[in-house]
C-alpha positions, 0 to 999 in steps of 0.5 A: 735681374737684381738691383745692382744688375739693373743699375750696371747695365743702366750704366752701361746703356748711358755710357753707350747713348753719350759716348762716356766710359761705363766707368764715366757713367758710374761716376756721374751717377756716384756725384749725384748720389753724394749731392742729393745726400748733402741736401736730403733733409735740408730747406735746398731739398727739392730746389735744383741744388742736387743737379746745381751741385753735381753739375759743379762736380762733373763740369756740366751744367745743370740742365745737362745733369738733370737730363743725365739723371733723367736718361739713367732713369729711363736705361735703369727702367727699361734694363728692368722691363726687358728682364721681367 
């Protein structure tokens, strides 16, 4: 399975697991990757300023975007492993 492979069918195991859209899930992932890359090389860096910032885009809080991130993780690892 390729990388963006892995990744769709992350999503699509998150979406499956909170009961969100595919589309839902892809666009989570997109704030987190827009909010780590507006603290990547900052002194915010490794703060809890990404999940802060994503939890501010998506209406979450910051807890709720960390364990998001934390899950897709999880779904991404596991859609490589069964794969291999």
């Amino acid at each position: 399975m390729g990388c963006m492979n892995g990744m769709a069918e992350g999503a699509r195991r998150l979406a499956a697991s909170y009961n969100i859209t595919a589309a839902e899930a892809e666009h989570r992932l997109d704030a987190f990757a827009d909010a780590l890359e507006e603290v990547l090389d900052t002194e915010l860096n490794g703060t809890g300023e990404v999940y802060r910032r994503m939890a501010e885009r998506l209406g979450l809080t910051p807890a709720e975007a960390e364990r998001f991130m934390d899950d897709s993780q999880k779904a991404v690892e596991s859609a490589y492993e069964e794969q291999q």
